[in-house]
N, C-alpha and C positions, 0 to 999 in steps of 0.2 A: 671216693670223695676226696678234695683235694683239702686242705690244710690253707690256713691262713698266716702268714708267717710277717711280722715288721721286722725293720730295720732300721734303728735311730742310732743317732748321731745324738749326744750328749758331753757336756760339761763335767767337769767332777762337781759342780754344785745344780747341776741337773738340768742344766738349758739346754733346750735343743733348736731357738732362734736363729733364722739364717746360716747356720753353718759355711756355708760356700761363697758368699758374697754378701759384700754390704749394701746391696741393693734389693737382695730378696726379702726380706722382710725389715722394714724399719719401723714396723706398729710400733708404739707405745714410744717414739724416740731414739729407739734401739739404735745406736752405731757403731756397734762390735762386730756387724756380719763379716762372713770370713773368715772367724776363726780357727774351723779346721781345716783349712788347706794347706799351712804348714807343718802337717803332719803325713802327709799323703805321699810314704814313700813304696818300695813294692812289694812288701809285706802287705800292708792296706789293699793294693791294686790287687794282689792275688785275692784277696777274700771277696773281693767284691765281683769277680771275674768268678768264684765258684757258688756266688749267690745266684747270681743272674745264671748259671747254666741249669739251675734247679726251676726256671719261674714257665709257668703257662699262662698266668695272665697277671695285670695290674692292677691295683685299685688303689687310687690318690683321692687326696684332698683338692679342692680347688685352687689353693695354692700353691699348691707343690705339681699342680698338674700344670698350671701356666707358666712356674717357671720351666718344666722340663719342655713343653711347647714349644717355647722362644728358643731353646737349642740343641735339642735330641735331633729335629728332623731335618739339621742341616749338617751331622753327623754322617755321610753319608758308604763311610768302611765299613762292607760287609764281615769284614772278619774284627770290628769294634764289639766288645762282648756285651758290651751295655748296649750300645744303639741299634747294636742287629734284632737284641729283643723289643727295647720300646717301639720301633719300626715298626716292627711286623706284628707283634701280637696284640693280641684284646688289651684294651684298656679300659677303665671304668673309673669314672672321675663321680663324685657324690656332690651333688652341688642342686640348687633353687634356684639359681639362675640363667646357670650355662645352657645354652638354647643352642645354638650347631656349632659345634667343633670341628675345626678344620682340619685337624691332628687324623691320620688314618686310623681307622681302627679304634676310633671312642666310641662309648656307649654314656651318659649320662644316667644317673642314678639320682630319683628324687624321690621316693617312695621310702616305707618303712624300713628304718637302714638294718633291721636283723632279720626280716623276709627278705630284703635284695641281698643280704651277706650270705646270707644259708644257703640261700639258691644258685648263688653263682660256687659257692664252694662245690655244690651237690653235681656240677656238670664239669668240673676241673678236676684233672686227673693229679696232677702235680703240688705246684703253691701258686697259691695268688698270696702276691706280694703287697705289700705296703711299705714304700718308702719315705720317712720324713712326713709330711701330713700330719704334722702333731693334734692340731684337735680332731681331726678322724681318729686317730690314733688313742685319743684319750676316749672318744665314743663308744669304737671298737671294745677296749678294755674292760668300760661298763660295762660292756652288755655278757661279757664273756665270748665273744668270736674270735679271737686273738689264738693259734695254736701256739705259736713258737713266736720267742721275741729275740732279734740279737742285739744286743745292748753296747752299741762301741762311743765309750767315755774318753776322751780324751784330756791331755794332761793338762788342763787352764784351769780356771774359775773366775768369773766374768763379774758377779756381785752383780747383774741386773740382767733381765730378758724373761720370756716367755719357759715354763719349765712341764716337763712331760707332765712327772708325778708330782701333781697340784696337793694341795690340800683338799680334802673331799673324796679323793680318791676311793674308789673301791674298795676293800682291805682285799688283797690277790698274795696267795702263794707261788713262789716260783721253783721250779727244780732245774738244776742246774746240769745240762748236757754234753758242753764242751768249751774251750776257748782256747785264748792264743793271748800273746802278748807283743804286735807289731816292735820293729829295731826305732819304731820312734815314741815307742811308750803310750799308742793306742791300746786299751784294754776291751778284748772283740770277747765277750760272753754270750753263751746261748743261753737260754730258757726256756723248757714248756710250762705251762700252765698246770698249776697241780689244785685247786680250789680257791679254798679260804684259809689263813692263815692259824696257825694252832698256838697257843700261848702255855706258859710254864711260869717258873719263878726260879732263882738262883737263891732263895734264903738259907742261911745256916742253920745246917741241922742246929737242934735244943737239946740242950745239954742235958743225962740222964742222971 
């Protein structure tokens, strides 16, 4: 069975809005997009070049699935580590209203998203990946499908946009498996999933 692994892109005050461009998401107003692409030096490019050599298939958001649309498949360097997987492998976009996709290799997903998540895990040898898709992202999490998360925070804080870990949130434990600290002060963290969270207290001992 394969493992479900994301991948965000986050704020140090926890946005994950547009990152790439101020045209990908301006919900709500938004006109920060972009922000992490002043960080994208070749520390970042290495990591994201040993992510993608782990993935057998994709699963996006509707969002995140049209912007990679509009310019994954005009990428057309076979030895590009990113676009040689979007290209060619399965994809799986989760959407209500996406009806034919011209992107090769979609499949649409509109059914029970923790029967369609299980399923596609259960015939995936490797990871199926989720990238960016924040509200899949945030679904995923409820439900518990989520194996592994890498968490790369970068050095801003925006004071407005859409943010992963909402209020409401699940209460989720995470155990911490490895990281890095890119030469431009991206902080790349792994995580698996370890439950639910355990509580304690720090009071001072009572005096005998």
């Amino acid at each position: 069975m394969g493992t479900l692994t994301l991948t965000s892109f986050v704020t140090l005050d926890g946005v994950y809005q547009a990152p790439g461009g101020p045209k990908e998401d301006p919900r709500d107003g938004f006109e920060q997009g972009g922000w992490s692409v002043p960080y994208g030096d070749e520390d970042f490019g290495r990591f994201v070049e040993e992510v993608f050599g782990r993935v057998d298939a994709f699963l996006l958001g509707r969002r995140t699935y049209d912007i990679f649309a509009s310019y994954w498949p005009k990428v057309t360097d076979p030895a590009d580590p990113v676009a040689s997987r979007l290209n060619t492998l399965p994809k799986y976009v989760v959407s209500g209203s996406l009806r034919n996709p011209e992107w090769a290799g979609t499949t649409v997903l509109g059914g029970d998203l923790r029967e369609e998540v299980t399923a596609l895990k259960g015939r995936t040898d490797r990871e199926v990946q989720v990238h960016g898709s924040g509200a899949l992202a945030q679904s995923l999490l409820a439900l518990d499908l989520v194996d592994k998360v890498h968490l790369m925070t970068f050095p801003v804080v925006l004071g407005a946009g859409r943010r992963l870990f909402t209020e409401g949130s699940v209460p989720t434990a995470f155990r911490h498996i490895g990281g890095r600290v890119t030469g431009a002060g991206v902080s790349i963290q792994t995580y698996e999933l370890a439950g639910r969270p355990e509580y304690g207290t720090y009071e001072l001992p009572r005096n005998t």
